[in-house]
C-alpha positions in Angstrom: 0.0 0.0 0.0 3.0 2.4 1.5 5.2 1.7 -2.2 0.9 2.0 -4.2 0.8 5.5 -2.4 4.8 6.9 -3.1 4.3 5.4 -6.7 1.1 7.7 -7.0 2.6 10.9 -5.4 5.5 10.4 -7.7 3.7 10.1 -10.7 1.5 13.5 -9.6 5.1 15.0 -9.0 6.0 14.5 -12.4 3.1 15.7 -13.9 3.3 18.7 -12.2 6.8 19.1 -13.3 5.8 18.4 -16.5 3.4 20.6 -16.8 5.6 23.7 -14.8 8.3 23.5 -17.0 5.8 23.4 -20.3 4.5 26.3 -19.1 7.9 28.0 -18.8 8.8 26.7 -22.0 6.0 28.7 -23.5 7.0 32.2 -21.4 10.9 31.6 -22.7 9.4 31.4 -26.6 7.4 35.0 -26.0 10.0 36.5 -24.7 12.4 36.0 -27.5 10.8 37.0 -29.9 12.9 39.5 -32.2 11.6 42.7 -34.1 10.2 41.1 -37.5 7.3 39.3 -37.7 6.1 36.4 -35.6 6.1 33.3 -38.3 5.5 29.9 -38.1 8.0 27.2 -36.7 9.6 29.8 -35.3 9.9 31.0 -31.4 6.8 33.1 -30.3 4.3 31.4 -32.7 3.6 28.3 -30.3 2.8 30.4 -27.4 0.9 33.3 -29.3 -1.2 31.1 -30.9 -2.0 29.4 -27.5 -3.0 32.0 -26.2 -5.1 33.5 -28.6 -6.7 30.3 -29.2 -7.8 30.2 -25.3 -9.1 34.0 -25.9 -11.4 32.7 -28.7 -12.3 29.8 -26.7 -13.3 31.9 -23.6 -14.9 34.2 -25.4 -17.7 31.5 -27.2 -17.8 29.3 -23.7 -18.9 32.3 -21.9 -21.1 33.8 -24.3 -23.2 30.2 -25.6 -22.8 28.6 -22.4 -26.6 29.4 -22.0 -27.9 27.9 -25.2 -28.9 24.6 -24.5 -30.1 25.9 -20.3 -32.6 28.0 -22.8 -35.7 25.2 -22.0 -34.3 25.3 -18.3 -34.2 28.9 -18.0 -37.9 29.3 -19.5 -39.2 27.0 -16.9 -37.1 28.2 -13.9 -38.2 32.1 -14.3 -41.6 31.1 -16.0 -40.8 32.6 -19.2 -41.2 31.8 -23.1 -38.2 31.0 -25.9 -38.4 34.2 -27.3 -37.8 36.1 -23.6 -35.4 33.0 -22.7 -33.4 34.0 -25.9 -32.5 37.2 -24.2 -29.7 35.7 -22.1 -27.8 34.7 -25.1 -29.2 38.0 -27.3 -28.4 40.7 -24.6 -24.7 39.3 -24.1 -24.0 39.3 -28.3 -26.0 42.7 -28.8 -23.4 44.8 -25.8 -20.8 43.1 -27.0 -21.7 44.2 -30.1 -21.8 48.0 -28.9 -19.1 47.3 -27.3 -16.9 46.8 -30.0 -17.3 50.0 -31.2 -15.8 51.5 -28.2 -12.9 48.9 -27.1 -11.4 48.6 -31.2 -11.0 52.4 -30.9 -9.5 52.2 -27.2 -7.3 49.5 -28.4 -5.5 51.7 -31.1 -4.5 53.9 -28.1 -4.1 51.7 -25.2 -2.2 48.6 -27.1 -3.5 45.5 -27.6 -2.6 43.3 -25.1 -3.4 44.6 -22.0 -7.0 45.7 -23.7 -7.5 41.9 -24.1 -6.3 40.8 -20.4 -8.7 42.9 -18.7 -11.6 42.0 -21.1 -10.8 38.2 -20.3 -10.4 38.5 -16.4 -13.8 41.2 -16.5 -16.1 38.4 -18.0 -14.9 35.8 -16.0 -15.8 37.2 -12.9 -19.1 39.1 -14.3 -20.6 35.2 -15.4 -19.5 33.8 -11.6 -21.5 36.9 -10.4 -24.7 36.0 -12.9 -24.7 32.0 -11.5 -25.7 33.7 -8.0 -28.4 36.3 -9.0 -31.6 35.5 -8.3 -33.7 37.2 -10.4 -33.6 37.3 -14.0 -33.5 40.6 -14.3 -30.4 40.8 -12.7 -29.3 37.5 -14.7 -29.6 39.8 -17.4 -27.8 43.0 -16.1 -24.8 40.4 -15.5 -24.9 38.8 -19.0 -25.2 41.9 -20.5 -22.0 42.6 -18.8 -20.3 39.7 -19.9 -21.0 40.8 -23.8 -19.7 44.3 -23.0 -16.1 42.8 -21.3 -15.7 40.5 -24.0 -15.7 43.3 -26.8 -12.6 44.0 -25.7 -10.9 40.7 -26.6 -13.0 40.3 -29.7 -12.0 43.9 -31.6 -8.5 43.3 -30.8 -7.9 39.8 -31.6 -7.9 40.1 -35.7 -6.4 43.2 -35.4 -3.2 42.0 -33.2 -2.8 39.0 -35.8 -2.5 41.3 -38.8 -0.4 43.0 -36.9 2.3 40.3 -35.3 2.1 37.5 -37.7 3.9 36.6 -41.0 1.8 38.0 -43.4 2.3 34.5 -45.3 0.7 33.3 -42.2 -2.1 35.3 -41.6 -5.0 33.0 -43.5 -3.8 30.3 -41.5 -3.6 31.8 -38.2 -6.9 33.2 -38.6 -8.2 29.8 -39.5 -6.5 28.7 -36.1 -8.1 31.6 -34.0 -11.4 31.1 -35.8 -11.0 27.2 -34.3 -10.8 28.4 -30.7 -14.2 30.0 -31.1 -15.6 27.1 -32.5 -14.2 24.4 -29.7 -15.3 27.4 -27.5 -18.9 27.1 -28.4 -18.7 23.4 -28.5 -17.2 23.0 -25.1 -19.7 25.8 -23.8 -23.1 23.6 -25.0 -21.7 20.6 -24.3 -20.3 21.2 -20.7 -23.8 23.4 -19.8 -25.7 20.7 -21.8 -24.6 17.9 -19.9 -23.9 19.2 -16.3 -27.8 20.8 -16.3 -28.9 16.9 -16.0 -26.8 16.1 -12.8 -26.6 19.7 -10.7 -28.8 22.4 -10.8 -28.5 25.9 -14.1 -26.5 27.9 -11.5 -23.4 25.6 -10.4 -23.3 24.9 -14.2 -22.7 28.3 -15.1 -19.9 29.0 -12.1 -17.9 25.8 -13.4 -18.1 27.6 -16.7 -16.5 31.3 -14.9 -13.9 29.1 -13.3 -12.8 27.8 -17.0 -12.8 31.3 -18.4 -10.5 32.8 -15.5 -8.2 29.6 -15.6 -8.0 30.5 -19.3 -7.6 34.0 -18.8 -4.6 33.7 -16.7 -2.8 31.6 -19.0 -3.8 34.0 -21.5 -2.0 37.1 -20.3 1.0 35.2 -19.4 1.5 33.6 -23.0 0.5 36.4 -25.4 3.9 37.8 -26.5 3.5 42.0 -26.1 2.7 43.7 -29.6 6.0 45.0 -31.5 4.0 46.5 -34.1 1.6 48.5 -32.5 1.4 52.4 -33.2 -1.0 54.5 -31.2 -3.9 56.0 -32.6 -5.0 59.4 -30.5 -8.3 58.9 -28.9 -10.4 61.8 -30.1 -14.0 61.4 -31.0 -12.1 63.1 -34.8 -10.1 59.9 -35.3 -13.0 57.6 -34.6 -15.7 58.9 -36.9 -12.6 59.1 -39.7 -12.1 55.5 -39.1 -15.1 54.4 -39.5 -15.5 56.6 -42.8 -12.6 55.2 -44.2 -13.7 51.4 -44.2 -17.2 52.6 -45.6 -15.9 54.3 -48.7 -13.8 50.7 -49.3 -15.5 49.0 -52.3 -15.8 45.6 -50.0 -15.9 46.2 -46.6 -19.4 47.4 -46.4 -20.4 43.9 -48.2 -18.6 41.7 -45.4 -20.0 43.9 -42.9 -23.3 42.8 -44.3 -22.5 39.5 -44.5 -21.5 39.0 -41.1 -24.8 40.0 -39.8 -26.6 37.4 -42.3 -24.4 34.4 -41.5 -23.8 34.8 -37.8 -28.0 35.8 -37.6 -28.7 32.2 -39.1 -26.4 30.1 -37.5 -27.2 31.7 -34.0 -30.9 31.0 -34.6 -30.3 27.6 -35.9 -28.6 26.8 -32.6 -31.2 28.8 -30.2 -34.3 26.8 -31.3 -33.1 23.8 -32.6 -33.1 22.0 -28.6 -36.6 23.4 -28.3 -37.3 21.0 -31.4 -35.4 17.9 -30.2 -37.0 18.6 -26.4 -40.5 18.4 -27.8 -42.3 15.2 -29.2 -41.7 13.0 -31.1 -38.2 13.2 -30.4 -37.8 14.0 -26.3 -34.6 13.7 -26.1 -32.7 14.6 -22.8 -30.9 17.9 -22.2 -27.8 16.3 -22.4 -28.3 15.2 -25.4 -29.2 18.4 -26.5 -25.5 19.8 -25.6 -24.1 16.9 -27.1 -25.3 18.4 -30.2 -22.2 20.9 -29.7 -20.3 18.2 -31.4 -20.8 19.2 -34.3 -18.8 22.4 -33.4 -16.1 20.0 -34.3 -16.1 20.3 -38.1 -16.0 23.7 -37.8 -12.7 23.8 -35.7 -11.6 22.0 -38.8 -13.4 23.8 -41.6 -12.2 27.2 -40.5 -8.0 26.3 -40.6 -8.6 24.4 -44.0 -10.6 27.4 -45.5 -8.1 29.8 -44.7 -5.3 28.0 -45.5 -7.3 27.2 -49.1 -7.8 31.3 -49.7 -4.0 31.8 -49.2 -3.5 29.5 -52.0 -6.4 30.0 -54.4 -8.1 33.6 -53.3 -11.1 34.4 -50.7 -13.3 35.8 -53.6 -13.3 32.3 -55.6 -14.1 29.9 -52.7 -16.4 32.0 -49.8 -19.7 31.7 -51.7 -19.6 27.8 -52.3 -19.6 27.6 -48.2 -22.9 29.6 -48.0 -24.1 27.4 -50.6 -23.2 24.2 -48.0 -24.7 26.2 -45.2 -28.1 26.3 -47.2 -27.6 22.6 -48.1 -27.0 21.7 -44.3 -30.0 23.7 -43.6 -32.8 22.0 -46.2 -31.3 18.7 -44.5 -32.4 19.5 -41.3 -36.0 19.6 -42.1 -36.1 15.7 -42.8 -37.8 14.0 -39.1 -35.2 11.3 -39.1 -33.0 12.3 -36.1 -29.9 10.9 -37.8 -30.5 13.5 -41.0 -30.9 16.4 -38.5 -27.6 15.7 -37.2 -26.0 15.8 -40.4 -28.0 18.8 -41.5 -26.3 20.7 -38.6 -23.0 19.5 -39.2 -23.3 20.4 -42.6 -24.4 23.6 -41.7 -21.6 24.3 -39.1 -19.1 23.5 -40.8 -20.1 25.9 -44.0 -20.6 28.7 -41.1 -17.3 28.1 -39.5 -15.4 28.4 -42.7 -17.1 31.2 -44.3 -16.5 33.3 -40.9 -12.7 32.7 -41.1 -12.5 33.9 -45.1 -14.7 37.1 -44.0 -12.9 38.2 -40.8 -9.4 37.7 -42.3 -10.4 39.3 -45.8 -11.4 42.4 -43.3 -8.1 42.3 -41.8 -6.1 42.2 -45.2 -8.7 45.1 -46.6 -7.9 47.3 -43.7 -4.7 49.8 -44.4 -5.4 51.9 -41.4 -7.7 52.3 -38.1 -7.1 48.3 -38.2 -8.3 48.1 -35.0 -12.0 49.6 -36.3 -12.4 47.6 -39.2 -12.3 44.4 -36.8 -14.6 46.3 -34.9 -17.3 47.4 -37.1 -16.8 43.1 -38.8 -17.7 41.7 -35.6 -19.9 44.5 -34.9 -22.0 43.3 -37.7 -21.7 40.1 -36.1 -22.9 39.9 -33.3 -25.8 42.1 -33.7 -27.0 39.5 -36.6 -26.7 37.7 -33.5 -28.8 39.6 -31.3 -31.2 40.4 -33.5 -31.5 37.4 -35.7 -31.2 35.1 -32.8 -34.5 36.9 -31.2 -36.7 37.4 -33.9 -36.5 33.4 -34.4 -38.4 32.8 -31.6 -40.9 34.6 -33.5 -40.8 32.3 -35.9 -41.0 29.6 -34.2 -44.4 30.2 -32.8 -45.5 31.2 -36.1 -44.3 27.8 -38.1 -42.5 25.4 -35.4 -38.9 24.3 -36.7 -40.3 24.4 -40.4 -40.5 28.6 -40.1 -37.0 29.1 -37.8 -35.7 27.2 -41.3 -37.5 29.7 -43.9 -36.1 32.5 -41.4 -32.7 31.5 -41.6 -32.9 30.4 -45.3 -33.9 34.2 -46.4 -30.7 35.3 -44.4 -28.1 32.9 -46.1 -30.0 33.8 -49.7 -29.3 37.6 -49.1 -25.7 36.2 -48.3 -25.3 34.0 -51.0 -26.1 36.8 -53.3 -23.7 39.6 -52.1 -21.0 36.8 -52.0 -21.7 35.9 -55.9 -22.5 38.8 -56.8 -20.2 41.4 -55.4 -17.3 40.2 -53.0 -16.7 37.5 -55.6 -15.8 40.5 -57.9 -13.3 42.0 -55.9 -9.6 42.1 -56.2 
């Protein structure tokens, strides 16, 4: 038993070494990095890419954490889907204000220590929401959570453009875009499951405990910017900004598109549990945020695509994933279970991909106030979110699952035809 128990400690000792001197090899590779560009294989790329994947990660776990408690949420505060939507839609629509305040703030303050506190803010403001008790101020604190993680969100794209290789970028994007999408997965699927065995609120403090754990690595990983220049705050600078990514021939058009995409696939996810909770299917919640899975094909879709537009261009490859996001949908609306679980990975991985090509075609687009053209993308964003995500639940009373899908259809037909049409035009 005595040699059992020193064999045990030993092999925790190691462990713990292991993982200590992992961790230190990560801090040694930031610090080195020399003047030029961070590139790949090199020192700096391992640990920057870390940490920027557990930002994007974070910032989807904190925000979709509450999708599949939706049904549990309704019944614990007596509400319908529409009003339950609202934790999900108020976080996405402050964040979305939100990033038109923090890009700006970032292109005076720097980019790192904008992301930090942003990270460590909405950590602690969902721990504070899994102890209100009313949903009012459930609400105040997940609006709260939206707001802190603008700041990680308009700064992200914006430091890779800046730091990495330029012969890099497509991929690194596709890499950061992956984060959000095991984000989201890991958000559903931890809420999803833990609902069944302890009650909404513990569910959503395990989740605030990921996202500081993830936070702290975070600011000690990310390498400081070496290519940042400030921008002067003033109200002057700002509104220029903004004008100058207007009068761009494209970035209007993936402004639009972001709302369009991100609209449908929020929706998709919002009421698709409400269809699976219901007869004839009843399945369990944690079934529901096993769904999450899917997420999966997105971490993958989104690296491949933007690795594939490095090679053959953004403007001949970003329409045909609309075009699978439109063919995952029309799946979904066969009854077998097993066909609605392909329509959605269908769908998510179309979504996923799509998103990387249009966030990193921003990026490349953007010549100056780089920090504002991320913001007014993912402003786009997540107000599609917000909005789109809400008005389903209209829908849904109006035509079941068979009228969320003609909802989200129109939105991916508007984006199909800006995609063909224009952006697949551009230079």
């Amino acid at each position: 038993m005595s040699r059992h128990t020193n064999s045990t400690s030993s092999s925790s000792s190691l462990q713990s070494s292991s993982a200590h001197a992992a961790n230190q090899q990560l801090e040694q590779e930031a610090a080195v990095i020399e003047s030029g560009f961070i590139e790949r294989g090199k020192p700096g790329y391992r640990p920057t890419m870390l940490a920027l994947f557990l930002g994007a990660f974070s910032t989807f776990v904190l925000l979709y954490c509450v999708q599949p408690l939706m049904p549990i949420l309704s019944e614990a505060f007596d509400i319908d889907a529409a009003t339950s939507s609202l934790s999900l839609s108020v976080a996405t629509g402050m964040l979305a204000v939100g990033l038109l305040i923090t890009g700006p703030i970032s292109d005076a303050l720097g980019r790192k220590s904008v992301m930090s506190v942003a990270l460590l803010a909405a950590a602690i403001f969902s721990l504070l929401a899994a102890a209100m008790p009313s949903w009012s101020g459930v609400l105040v604190l997940r609006a709260l959570v939206g707001l802190s993680l603008s700041g990680l969100c308009a700064v992200a794209m914006t430091y890779l453009n800046e730091e990495i290789d330029p012969r890099y970028v497509g991929l690194s994007m596709g890499l950061y875009i992956s984060g959000n999408s095991i984000g989201g997965m890991s958000g559903r699927l931890i809420s999803g499951v833990m609902v069944d065995w302890v009650p909404w609120r513990w569910t959503l403090a395990v989740i605030g405990i990921v996202a500081l754990v993830a936070a702290v690595l975070f600011i000690r990983w990310l390498p400081p910017s070496k290519h940042f220049t400030p921008r002067p705050l003033n109200w002057r600078n700002v509104l220029s900004g903004f004008a100058v990514h207007f009068r761009d021939r494209g970035m209007p058009f993936l402004f639009l598109e972001a709302f369009l995409l991100m609209g449908g696939f929020v929706t998709l996810y919002n009421y698709i549990a409400y269809r699976l909770l219901a007869e004839p299917y009843s399945v369990s919640q944690a079934l529901v945020g096993v769904l999450s899975i899917a997420y999966l094909s997105g971490t993958w879709s989104s690296a491949w695509a933007g690795s594939l537009a490095d090679r053959h261009g953004r403007q001949r490859i970003f329409w045909l994933f609309i075009v699978m996001m439109l063919v995952g949908l029309a799946v979904t609306l066969f009854s077998p279970i097993s066909l609605i679980l392909i329509g959605i990975l269908i769908f998510t991985f179309g979504f996923f991909a799509a998103h990387s090509l249009a966030s990193g075609w921003v990026g490349q687009r953007a010549t100056q106030a780089k920090g504002q053209a991320s913001s007014l993308y993912l402003f786009s964003y997540y107000l599609g979110s917000s909005v789109a995500g809400t008005l389903g639940g209209a829908f849904w009373y109006w035509g079941g699952w068979h009228g969320v899908a003609a909802f989200i259809a129109v939105l991916l037909l508007a984006a199909l035809a800006v995609g063909a049409l224009h952006l697949r035009r551009l230079a």
